[in-house]
Backbone as JSON Lines, residues from 0, in Angstrom:
{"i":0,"aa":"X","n":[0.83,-1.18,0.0],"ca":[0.0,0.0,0.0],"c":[0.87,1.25,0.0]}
{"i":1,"aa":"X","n":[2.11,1.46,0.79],"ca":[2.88,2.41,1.2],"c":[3.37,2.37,-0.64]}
{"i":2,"aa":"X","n":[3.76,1.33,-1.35],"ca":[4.23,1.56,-2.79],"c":[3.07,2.19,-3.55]}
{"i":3,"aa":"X","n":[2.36,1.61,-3.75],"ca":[1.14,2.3,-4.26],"c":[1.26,3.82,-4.0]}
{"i":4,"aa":"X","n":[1.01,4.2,-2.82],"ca":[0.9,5.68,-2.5],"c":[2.33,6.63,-3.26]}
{"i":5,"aa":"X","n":[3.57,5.79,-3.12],"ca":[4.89,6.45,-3.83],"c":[4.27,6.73,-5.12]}
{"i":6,"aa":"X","n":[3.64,5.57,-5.54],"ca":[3.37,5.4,-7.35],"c":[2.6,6.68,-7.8]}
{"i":7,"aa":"X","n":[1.17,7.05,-6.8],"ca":[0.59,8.12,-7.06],"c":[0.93,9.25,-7.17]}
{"i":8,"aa":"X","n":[2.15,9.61,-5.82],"ca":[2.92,10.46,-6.02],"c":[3.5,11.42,-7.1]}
{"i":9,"aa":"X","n":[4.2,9.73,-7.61],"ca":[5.02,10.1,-8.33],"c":[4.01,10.36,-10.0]}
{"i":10,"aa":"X","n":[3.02,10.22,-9.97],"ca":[2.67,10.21,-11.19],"c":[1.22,11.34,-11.26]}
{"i":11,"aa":"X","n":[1.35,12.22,-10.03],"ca":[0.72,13.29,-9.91],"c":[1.16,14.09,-10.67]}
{"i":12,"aa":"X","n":[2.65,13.95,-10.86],"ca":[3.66,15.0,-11.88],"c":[2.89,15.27,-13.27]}
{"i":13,"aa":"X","n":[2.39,13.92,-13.71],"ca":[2.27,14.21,-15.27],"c":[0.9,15.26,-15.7]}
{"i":14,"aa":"X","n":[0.22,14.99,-14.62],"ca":[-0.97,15.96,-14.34],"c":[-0.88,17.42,-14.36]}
{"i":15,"aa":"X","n":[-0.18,17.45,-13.49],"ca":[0.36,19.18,-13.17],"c":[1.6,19.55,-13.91]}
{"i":16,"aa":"X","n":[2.24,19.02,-14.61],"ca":[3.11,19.47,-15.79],"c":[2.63,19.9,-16.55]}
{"i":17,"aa":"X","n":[0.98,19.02,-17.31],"ca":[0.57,19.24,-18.67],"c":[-0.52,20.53,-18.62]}
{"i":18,"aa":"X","n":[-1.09,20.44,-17.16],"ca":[-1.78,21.45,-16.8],"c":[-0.7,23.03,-16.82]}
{"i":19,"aa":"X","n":[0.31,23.13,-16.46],"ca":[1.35,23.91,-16.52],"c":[1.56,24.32,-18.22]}
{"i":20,"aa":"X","n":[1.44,23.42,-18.54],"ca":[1.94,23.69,-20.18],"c":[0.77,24.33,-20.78]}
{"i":21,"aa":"X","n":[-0.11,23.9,-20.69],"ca":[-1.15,24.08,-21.11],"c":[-1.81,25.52,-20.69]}
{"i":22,"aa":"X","n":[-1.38,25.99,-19.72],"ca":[-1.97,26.94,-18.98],"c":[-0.91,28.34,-19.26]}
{"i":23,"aa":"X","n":[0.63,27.75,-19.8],"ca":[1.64,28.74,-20.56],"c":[0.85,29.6,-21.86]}
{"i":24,"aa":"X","n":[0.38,28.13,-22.8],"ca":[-0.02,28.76,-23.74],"c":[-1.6,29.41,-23.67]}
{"i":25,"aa":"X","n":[-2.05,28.95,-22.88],"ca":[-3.49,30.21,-22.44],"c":[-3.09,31.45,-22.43]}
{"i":26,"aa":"X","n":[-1.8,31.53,-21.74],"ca":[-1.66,32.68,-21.13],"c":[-1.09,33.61,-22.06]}
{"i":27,"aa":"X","n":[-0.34,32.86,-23.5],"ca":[0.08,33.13,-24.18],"c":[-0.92,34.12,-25.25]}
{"i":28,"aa":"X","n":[-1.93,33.42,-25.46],"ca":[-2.93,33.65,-26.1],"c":[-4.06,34.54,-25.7]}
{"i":29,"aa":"X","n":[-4.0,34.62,-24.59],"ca":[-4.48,35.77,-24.04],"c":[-3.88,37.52,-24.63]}
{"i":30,"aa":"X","n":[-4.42,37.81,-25.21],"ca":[-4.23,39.4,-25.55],"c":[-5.36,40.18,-26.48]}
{"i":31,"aa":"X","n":[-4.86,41.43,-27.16],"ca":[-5.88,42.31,-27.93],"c":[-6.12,41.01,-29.44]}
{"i":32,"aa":"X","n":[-4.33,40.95,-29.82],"ca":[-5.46,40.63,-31.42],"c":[-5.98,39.03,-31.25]}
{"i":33,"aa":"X","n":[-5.88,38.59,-30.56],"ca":[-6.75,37.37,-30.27],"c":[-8.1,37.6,-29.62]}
{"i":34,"aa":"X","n":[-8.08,38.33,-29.22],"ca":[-9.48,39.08,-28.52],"c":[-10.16,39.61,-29.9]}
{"i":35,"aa":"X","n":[-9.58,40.75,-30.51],"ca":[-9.99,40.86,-32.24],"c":[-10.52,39.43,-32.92]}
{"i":36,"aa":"X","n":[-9.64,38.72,-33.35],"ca":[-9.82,37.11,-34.13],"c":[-10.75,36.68,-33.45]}
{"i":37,"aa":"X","n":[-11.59,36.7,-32.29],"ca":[-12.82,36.0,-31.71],"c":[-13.77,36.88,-32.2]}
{"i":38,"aa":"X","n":[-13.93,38.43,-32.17],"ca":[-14.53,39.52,-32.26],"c":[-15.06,39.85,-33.98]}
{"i":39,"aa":"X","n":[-13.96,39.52,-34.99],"ca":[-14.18,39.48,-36.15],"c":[-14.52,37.96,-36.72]}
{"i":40,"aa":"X","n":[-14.6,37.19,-36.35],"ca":[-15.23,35.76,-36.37],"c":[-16.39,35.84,-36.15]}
{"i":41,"aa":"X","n":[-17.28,36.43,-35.26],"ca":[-18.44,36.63,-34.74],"c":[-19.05,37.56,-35.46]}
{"i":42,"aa":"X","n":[-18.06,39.05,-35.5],"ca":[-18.96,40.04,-36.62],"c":[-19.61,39.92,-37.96]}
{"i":43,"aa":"X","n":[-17.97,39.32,-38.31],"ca":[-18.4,39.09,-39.91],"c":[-19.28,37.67,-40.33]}
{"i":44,"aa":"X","n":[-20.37,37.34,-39.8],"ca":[-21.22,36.18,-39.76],"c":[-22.2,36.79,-39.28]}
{"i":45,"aa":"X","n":[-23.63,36.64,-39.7],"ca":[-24.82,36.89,-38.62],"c":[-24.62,36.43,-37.31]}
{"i":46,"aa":"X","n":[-25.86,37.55,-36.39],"ca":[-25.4,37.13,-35.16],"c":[-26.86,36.09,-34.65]}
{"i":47,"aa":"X","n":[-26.31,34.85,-35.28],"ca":[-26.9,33.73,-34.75],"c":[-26.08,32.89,-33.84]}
{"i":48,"aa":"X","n":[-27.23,32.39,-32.87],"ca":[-26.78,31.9,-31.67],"c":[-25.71,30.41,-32.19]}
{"i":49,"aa":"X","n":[-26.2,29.69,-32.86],"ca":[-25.18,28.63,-33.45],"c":[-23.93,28.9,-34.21]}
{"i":50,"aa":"X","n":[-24.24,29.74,-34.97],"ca":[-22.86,30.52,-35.71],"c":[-22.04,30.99,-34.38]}
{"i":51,"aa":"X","n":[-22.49,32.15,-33.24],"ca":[-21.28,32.51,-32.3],"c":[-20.52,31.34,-31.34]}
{"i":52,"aa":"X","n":[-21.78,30.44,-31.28],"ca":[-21.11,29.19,-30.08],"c":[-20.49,28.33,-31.19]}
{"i":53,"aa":"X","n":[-20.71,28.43,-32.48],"ca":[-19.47,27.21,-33.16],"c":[-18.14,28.27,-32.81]}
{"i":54,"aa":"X","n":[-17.9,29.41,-33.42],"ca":[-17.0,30.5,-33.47],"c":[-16.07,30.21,-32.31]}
{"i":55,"aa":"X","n":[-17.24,30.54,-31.3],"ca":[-16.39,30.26,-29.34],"c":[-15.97,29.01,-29.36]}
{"i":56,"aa":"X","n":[-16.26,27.48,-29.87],"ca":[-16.1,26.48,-29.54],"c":[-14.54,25.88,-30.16]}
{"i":57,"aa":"X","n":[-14.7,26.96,-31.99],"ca":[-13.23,26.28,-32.52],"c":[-12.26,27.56,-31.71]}
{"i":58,"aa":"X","n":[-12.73,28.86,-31.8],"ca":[-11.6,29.43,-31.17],"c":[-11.01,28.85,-29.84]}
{"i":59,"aa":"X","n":[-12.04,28.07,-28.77],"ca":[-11.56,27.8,-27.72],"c":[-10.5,27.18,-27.62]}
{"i":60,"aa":"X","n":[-10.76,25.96,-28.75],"ca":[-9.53,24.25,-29.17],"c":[-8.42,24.73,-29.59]}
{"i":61,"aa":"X","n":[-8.67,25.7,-30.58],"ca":[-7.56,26.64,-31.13],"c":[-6.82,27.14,-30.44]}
{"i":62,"aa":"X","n":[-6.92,28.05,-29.23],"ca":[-6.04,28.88,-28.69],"c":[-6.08,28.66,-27.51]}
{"i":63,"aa":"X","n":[-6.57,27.72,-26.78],"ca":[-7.02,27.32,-25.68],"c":[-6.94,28.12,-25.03]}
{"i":64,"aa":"X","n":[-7.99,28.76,-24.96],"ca":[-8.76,30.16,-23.97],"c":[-10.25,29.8,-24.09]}
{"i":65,"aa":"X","n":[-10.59,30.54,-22.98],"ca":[-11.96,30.44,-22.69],"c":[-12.96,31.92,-23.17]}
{"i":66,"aa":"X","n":[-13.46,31.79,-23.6],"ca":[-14.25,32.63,-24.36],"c":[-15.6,33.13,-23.77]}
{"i":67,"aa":"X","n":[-16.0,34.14,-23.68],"ca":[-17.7,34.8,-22.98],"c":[-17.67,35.99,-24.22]}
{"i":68,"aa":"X","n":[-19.24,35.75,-24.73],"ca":[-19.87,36.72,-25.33],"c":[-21.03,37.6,-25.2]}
{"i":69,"aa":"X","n":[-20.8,38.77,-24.83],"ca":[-21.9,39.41,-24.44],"c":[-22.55,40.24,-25.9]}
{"i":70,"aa":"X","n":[-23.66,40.28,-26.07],"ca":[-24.62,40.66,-27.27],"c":[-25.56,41.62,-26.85]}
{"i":71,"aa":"X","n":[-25.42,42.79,-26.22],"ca":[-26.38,43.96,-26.19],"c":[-27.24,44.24,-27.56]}
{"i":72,"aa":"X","n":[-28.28,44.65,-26.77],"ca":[-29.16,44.49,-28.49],"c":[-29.81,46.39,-27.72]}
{"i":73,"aa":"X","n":[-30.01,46.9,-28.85],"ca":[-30.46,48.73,-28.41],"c":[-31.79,48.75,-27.58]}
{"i":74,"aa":"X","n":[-32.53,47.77,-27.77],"ca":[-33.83,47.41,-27.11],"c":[-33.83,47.51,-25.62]}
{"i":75,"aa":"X","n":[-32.45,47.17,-25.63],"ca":[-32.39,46.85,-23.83],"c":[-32.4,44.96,-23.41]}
{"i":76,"aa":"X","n":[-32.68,44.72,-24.3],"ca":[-31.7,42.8,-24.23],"c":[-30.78,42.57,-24.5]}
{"i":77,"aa":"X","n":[-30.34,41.4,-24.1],"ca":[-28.97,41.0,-24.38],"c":[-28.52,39.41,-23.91]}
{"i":78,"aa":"X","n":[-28.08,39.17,-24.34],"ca":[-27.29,37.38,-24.75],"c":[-26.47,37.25,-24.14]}
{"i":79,"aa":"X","n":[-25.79,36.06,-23.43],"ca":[-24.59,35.65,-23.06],"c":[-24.07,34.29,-23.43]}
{"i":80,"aa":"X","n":[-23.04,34.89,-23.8],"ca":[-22.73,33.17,-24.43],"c":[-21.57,32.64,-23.55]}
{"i":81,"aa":"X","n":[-21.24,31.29,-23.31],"ca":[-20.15,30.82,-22.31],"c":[-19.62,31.76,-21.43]}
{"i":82,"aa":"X","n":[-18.49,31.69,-20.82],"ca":[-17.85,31.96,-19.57],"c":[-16.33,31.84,-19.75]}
{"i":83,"aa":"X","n":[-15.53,32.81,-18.77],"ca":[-14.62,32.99,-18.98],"c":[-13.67,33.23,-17.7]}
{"i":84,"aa":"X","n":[-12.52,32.59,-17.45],"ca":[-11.77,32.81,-16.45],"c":[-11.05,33.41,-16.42]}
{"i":85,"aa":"X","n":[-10.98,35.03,-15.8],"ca":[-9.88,35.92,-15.94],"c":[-8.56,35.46,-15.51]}
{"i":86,"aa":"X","n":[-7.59,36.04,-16.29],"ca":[-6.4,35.64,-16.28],"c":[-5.56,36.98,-15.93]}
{"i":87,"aa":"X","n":[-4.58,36.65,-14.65],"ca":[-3.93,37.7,-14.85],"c":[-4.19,39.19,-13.95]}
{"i":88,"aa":"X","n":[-3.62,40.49,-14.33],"ca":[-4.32,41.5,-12.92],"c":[-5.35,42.27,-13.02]}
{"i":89,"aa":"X","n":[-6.16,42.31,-12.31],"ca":[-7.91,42.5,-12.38],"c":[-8.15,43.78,-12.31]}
{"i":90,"aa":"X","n":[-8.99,44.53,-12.43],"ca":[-9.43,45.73,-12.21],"c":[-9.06,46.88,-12.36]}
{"i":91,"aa":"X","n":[-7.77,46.83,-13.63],"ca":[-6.89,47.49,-14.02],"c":[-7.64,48.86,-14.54]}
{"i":92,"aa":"X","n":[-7.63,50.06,-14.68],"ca":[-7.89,50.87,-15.59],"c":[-7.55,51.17,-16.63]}
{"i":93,"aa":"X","n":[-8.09,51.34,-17.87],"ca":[-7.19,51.44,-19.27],"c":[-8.13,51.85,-20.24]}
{"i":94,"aa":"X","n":[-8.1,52.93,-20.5],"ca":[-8.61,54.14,-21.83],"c":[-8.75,52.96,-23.04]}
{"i":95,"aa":"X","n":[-9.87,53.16,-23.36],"ca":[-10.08,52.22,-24.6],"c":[-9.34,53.12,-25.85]}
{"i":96,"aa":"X","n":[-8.84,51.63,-26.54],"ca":[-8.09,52.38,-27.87],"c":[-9.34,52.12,-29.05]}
{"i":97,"aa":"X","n":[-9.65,52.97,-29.7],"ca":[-10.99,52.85,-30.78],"c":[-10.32,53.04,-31.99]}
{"i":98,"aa":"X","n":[-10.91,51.64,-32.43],"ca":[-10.53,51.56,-34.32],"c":[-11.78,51.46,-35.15]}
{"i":99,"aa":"X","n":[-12.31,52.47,-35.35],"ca":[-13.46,52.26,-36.26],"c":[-14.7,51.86,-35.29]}
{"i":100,"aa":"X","n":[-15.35,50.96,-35.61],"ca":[-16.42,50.25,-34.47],"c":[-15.72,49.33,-33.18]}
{"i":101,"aa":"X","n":[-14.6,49.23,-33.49],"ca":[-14.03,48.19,-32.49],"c":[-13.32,48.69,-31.61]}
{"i":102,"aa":"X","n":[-13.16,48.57,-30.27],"ca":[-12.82,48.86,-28.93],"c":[-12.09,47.83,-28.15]}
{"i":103,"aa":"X","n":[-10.73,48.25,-27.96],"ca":[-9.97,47.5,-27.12],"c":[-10.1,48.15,-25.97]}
{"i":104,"aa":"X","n":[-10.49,47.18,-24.75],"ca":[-10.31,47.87,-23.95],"c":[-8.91,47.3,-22.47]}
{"i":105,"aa":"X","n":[-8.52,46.44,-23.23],"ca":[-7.11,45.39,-22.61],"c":[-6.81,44.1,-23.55]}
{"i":106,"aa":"X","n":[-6.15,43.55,-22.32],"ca":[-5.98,42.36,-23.38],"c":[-6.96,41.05,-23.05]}
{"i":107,"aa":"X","n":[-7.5,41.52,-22.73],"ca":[-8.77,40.26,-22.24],"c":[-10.18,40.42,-22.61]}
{"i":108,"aa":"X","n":[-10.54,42.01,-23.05],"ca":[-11.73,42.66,-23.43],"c":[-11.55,43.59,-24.95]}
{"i":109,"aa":"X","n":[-12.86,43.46,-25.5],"ca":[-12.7,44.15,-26.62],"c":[-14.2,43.85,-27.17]}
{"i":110,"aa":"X","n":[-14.66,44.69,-27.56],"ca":[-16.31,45.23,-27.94],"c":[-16.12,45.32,-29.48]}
{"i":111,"aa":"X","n":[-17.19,45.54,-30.19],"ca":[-17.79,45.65,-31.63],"c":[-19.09,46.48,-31.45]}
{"i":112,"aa":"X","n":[-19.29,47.85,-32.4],"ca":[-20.48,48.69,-31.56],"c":[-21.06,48.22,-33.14]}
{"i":113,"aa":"X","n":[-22.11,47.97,-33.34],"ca":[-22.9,48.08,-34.75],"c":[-23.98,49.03,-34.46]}
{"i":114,"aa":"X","n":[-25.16,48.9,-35.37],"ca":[-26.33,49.86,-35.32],"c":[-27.09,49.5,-34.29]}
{"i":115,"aa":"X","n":[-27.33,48.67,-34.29],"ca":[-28.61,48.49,-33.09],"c":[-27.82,47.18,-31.91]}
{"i":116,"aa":"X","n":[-26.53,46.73,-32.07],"ca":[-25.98,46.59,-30.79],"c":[-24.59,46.58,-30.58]}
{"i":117,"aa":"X","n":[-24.08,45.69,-29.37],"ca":[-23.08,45.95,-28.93],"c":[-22.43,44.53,-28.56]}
{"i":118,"aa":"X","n":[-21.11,44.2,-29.2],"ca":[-20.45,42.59,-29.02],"c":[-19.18,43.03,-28.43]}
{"i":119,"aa":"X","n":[-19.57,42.07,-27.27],"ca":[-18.64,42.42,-26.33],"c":[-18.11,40.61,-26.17]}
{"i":120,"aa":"X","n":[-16.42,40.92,-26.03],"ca":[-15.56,39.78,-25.72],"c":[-15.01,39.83,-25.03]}
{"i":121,"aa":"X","n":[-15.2,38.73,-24.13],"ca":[-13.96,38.59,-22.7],"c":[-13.19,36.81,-22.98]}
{"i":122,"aa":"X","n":[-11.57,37.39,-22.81],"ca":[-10.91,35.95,-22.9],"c":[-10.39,35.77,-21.57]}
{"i":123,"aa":"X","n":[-10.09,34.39,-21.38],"ca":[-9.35,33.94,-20.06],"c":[-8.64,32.96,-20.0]}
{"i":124,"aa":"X","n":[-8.63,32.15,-19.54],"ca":[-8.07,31.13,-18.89],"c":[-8.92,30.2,-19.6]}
{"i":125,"aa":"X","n":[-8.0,28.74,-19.8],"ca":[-8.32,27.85,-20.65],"c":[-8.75,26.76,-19.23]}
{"i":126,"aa":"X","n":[-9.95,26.28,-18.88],"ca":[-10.78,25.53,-17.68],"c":[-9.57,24.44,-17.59]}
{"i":127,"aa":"X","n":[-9.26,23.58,-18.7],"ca":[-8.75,22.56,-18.71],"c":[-7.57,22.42,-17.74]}
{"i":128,"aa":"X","n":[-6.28,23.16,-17.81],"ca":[-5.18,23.15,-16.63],"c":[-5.67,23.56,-15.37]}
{"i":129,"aa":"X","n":[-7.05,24.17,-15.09],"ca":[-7.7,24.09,-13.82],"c":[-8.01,22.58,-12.98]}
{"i":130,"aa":"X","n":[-8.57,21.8,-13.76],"ca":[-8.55,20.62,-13.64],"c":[-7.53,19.59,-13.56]}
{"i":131,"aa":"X","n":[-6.73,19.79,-14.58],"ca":[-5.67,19.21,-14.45],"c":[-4.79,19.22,-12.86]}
{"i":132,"aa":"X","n":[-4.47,20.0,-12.8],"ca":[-4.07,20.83,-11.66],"c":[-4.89,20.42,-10.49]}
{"i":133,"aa":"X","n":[-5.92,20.59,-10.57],"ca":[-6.8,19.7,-9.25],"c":[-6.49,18.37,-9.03]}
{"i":134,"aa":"X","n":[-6.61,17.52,-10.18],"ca":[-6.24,15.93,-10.36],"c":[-4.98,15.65,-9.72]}
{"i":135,"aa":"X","n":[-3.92,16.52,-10.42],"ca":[-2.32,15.92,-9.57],"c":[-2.71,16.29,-8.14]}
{"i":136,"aa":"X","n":[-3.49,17.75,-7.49],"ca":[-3.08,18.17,-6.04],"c":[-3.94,16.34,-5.25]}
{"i":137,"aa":"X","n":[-5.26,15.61,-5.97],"ca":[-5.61,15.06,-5.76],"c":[-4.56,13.7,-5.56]}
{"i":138,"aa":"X","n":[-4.14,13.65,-6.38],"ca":[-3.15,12.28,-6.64],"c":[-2.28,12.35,-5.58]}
{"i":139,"aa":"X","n":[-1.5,13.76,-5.25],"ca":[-0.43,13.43,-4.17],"c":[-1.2,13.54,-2.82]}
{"i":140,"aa":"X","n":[-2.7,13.76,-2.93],"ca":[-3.11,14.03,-1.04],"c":[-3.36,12.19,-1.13]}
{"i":141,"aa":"X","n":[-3.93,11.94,-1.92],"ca":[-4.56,9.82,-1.67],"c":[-2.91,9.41,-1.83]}
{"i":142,"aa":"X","n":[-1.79,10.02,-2.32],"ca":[-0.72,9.01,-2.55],"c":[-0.18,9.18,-0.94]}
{"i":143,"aa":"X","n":[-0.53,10.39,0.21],"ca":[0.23,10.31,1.34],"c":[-0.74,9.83,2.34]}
{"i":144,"aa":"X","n":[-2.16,9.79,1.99],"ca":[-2.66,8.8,2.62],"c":[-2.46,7.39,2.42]}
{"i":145,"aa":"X","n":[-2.36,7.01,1.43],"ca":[-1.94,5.55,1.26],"c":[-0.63,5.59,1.88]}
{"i":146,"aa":"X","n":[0.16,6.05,2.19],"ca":[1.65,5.43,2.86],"c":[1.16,5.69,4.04]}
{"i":147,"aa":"X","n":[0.31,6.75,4.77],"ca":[0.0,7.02,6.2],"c":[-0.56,5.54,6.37]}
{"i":148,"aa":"X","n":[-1.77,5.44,5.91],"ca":[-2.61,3.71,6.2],"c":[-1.71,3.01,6.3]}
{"i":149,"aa":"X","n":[-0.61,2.85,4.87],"ca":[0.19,1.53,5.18],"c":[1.34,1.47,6.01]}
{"i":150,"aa":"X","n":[1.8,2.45,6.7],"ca":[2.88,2.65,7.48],"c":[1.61,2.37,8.62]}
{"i":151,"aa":"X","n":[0.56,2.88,8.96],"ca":[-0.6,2.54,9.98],"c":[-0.71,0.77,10.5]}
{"i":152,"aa":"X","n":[-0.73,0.65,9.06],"ca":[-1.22,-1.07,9.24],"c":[-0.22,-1.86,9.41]}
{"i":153,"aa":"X","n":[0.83,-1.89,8.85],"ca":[2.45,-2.49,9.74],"c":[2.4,-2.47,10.68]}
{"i":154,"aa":"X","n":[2.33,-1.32,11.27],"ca":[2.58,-1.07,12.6],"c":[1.59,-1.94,13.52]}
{"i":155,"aa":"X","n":[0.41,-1.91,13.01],"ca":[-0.79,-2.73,13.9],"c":[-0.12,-4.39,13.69]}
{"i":156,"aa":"X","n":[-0.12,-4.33,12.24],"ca":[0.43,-5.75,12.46],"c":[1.77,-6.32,13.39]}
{"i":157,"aa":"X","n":[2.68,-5.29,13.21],"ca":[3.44,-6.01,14.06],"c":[3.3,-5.81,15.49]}
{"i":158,"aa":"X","n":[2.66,-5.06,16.11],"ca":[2.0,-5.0,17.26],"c":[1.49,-6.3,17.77]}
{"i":159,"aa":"X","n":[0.44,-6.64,16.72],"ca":[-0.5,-7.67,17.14],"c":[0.87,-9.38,16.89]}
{"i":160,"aa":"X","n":[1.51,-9.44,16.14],"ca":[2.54,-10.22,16.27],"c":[3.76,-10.3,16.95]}
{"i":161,"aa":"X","n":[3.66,-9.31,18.38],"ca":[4.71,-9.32,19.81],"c":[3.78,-9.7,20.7]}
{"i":162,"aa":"X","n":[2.54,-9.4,20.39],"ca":[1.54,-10.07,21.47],"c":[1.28,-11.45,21.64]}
């Protein structure tokens, strides 16, 4: 049992490495013109609900970031599409730079104003090395319980075999 628990240990690594790697290039991909490339993917297509969630779904695989779309409509409605894990330092202030209809407003946000609404993009964090990352912290807490038990149960045993 105490081997077992080494084994988990040791193979929590591959978990939280790939989550690490994986979570480099999120971070990588995180900025303005990738925020654009989600933003002009979405514009230049009607704004149908299947067209933006295919858009969010290959950009996600693609650049592994997590994608949220907000769809203000002039009416006073508005859409949300997926979710997004900010990456990085929060609550920053920063003067939007305006190109035409399009609005950067960092590297994680960036809007599209048309006639009657407003497409708004937020990127983040790719979910997947979140998980990952949970799995290894998981692997090494059961790999030091398994040596606690089996260093536990020796001990009982040889206890009970001086008696």
């Amino acid at each position: 049992m105490m081997l077992l628990g080494v084994v988990l240990i040791l193979l929590s690594s591959i978990p939280i490495y790939y989550s690490h790697q994986e979570s480099i290039i999120s971070y990588n991909h995180v900025n303005a013109s990738t925020c654009i490339r989600v933003l002009s993917g979405i514009i230049n297509e009607s704004l149908v609900s299947d067209r933006i969630e295919e858009v969010m779904r290959s950009m996600e695989r693609s650049f592994l970031i997590s994608i949220e779309i907000n769809v203000n409509y002039a009416n006073g409605s508005s859409i949300t599409y997926g979710y997004y894990i900010p990456i990085g330092e929060g609550g920053v202030a920063i003067t939007p730079m305006v190109s035409g209809n399009i609005e950067i407003f960092g590297r994680s946000h960036c809007a599209y104003v048309g006639n009657n609404y407003v497409v708004n993009v937020f990127i983040g964090q790719y979910v997947t090395p979140l998980y990952l990352f949970g799995l290894g912290v998981m692997l090494i807490i059961m790999g030091f319980i398994l040596i606690a038990l089996g260093d536990y149960l020796k001990d009982k045993y040889m206890r009970n075999a001086l008696s």
